[in-house]
C-alpha positions in Angstrom: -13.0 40.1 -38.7 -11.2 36.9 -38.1 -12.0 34.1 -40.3 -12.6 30.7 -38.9 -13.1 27.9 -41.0 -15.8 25.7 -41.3 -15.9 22.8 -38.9 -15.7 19.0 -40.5 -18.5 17.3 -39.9 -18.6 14.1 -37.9 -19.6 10.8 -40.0 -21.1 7.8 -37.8 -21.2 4.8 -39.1 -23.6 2.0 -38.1 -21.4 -1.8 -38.3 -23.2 -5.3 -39.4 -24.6 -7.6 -36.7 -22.1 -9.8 -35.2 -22.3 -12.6 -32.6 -22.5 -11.1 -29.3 -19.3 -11.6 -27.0 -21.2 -10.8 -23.5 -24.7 -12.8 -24.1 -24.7 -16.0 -26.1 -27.4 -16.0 -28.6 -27.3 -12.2 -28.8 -26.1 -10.3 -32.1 -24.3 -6.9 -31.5 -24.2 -3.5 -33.9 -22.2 -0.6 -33.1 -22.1 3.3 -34.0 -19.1 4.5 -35.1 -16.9 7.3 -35.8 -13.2 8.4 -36.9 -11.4 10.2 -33.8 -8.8 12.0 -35.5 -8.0 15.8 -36.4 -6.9 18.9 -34.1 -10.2 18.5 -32.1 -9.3 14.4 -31.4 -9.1 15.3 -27.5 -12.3 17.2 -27.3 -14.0 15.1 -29.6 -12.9 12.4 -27.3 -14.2 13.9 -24.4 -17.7 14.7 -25.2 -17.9 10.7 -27.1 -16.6 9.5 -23.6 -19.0 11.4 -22.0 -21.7 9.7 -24.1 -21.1 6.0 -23.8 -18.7 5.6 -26.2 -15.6 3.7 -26.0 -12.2 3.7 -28.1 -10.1 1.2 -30.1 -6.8 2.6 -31.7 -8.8 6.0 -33.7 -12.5 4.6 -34.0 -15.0 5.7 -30.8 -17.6 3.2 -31.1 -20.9 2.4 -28.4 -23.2 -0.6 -28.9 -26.7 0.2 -30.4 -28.5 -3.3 -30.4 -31.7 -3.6 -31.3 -34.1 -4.7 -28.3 -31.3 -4.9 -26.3 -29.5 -2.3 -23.5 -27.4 -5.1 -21.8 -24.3 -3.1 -22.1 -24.2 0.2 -19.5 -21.8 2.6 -19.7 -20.4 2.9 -15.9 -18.0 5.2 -14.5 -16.7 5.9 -10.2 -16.8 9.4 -9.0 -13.8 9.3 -7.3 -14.7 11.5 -4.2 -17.3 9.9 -3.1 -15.9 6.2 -3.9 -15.6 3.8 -0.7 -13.6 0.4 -1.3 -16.1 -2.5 0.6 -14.6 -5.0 2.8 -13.9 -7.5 0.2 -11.8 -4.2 -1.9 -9.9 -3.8 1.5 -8.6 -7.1 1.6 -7.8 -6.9 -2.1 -5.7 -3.5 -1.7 -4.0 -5.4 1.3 -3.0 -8.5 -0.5 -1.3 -6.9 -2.8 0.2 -4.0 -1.2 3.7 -4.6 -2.3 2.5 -4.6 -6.0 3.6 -1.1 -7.8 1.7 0.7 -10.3 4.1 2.5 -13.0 2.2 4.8 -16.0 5.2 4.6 -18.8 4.8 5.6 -22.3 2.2 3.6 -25.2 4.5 1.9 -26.5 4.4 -1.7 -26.9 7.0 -3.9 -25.4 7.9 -7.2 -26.0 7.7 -7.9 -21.8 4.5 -6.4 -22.2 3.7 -8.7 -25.4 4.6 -12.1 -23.6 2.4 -11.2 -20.8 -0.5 -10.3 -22.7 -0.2 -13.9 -25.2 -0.1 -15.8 -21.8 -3.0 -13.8 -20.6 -5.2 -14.6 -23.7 -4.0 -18.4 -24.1 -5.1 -18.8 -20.4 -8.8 -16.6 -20.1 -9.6 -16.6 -23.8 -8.0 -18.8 -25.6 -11.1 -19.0 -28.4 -11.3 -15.4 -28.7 -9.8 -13.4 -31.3 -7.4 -11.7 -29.2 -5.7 -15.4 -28.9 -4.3 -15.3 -32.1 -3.0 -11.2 -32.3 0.6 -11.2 -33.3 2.8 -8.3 -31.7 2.5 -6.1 -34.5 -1.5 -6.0 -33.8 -0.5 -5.7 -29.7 1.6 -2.7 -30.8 -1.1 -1.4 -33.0 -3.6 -1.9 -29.8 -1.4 -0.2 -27.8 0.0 2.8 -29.7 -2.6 3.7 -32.3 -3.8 6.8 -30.5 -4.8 10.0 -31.1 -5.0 11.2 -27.9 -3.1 11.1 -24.4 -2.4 7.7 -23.3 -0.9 5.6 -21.5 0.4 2.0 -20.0 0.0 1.6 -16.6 2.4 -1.6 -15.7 2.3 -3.9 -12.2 5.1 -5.0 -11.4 5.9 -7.5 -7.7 8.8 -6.5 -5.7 11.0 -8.4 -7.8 10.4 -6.2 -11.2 8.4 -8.7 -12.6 5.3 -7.7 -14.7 2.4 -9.0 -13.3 -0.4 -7.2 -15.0 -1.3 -4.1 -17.0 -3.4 -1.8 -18.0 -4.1 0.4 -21.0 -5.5 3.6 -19.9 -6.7 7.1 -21.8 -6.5 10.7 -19.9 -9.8 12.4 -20.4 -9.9 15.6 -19.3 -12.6 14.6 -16.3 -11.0 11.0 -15.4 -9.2 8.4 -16.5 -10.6 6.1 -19.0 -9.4 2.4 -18.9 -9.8 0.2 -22.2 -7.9 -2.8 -21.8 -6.1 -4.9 -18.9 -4.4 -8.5 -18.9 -2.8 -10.1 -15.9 -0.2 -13.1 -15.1 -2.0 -16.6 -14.9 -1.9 -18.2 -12.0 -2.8 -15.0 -9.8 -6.6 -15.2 -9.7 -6.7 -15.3 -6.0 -4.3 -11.9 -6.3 -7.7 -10.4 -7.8 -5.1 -7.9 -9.6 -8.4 -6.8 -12.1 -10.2 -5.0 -9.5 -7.0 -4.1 -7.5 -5.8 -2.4 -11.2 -9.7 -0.4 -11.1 -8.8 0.6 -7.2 -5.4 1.9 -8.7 -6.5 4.1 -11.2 -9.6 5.3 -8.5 -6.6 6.3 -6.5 -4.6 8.0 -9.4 -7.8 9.8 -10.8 -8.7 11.2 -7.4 -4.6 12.0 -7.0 -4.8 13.9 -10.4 -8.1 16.3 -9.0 -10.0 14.2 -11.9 -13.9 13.5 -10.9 -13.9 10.0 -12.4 -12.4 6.5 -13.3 -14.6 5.0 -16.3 -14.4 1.6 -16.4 -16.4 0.8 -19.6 -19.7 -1.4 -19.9 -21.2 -2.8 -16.9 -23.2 -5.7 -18.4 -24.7 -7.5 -15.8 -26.3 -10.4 -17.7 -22.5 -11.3 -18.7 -20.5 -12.7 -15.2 -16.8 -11.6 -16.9 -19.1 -7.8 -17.1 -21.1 -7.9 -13.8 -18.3 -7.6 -11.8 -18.0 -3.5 -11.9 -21.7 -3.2 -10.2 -19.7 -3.8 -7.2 -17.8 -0.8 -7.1 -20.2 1.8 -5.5 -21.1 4.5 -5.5 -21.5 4.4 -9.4 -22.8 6.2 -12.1 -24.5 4.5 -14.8 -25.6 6.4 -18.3 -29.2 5.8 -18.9 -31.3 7.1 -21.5 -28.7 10.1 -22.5 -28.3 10.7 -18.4 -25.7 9.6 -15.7 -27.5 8.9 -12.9 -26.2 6.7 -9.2 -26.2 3.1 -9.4 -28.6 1.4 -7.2 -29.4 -2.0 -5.7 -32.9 -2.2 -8.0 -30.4 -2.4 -11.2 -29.1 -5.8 -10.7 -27.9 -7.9 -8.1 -24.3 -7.9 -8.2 -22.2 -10.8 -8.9 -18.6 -11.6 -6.7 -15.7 -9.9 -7.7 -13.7 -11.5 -10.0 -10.5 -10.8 -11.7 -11.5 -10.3 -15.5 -10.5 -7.7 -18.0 -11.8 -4.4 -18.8 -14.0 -4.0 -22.1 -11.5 -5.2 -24.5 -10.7 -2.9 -27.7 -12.6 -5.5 -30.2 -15.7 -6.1 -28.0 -18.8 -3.4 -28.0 
């Protein structure tokens, strides 16, 4: 008889009510855990699976009281059709490559990423990270992951993304672009990207996060359809009845500090 020993058990941990970064006047809490072990890629999966997001080895989902303003959303890639407005994105920046290199922070990456946040949120916390906490953001991992950079014909780095494997899609956590490219929309051209990669790998699905559609910089994913939203313990399609969506814009994915 082969002897197996006895699974650790999995501590979640409830954090202390914080402003809000999504609705002002709102508090947040989150649940959280430890992703870390042999089992750190399952573990991940089945979290993932569940609403929860990751930052460096922590999984965390929001669990506000009297509030559900954050929504887990992910694309099924299959069935995923880029509107009109998507179209003319893809096309404007057709000569923009997508290259997935190693987690491993850069200082190209770094100086990107500090003009990013001094430009969109230069009150935020992420304004003031010094490389050693981008490098920590970027390569404190326990699973398979990776940076997916942008570059313009001429090798410059115009935007990036930080992106997990999951074993049924790819899972992106955090993105920053050049200033000055807004009308480039390179945020939702980065989600088109990694539709296209996921559906390229045979994976079912591109998460992209919340979708909070109280919060403009959030509201912006309800546009990509079809979606699933997880509601009440369940996936289910996105529909018109959820929320009016607002216009595309080019804002960031759910950052690695923000529920």
């Amino acid at each position: 008889m082969t002897y197996k020993p006895p699974r650790r058990p999995q501590f979640f941990y409830t954090t202390a009510p914080l402003p809000c970064p999504y609705v002002p006047g709102r508090t947040e809490r989150k649940v959280v855990t430890e992703i870390t072990g042999a089992d750190a890629e399952a573990l991940h999966d089945r979290l993932s699976r569940a609403g929860f997001r990751r930052s460096h080895n922590i999984a965390y989902a929001p669990v506000c009281p009297s509030c559900q303003a954050c929504v887990p959303i992910r694309i099924p890639v299959a069935l995923f059709q880029p509107d009109r407005t998507m179209r003319r994105i893809a096309r404007a920046n057709a000569t923009v490559e997508g290259f997935e290199v190693p987690a491993r922070a850069t200082a190209e990456q770094f100086q990107l990423f500090q003009r990013y946040q001094q430009a969109r949120h230069s009150d935020g916390d992420m304004a003031t990270m010094s490389f050693y906490d981008f490098r920590a953001m970027v390569e404190d991992t326990p699973i398979e992951t990776i940076m997916v950079e942008f570059r313009d014909p001429d090798d410059r780095l115009v935007g990036a993304c930080l992106t997990d494997r999951l074993a049924d899609g790819l899972s992106a956590v955090y993105s920053f672009f050049l200033p000055g490219l807004e009308k480039r929309s390179l945020g939702t051209y980065a989600i088109l990207w990694l539709i296209e990669r996921a559906r390229a790998f045979g994976l079912p699905y591109a998460y992209l996060g919340y979708w909070v559609p109280e919060s403009r910089k959030m509201a912006y994913k309800g546009r990509f359809r079809p979606s699933e939203v997880l509601v009440s313990g369940m996936w289910r399609m996105l529909t018109d009845a959820d929320a009016d969506p607002l216009p595309l814009c080019d804002g960031a994915l759910v950052p690695q500090t923000a529920g």
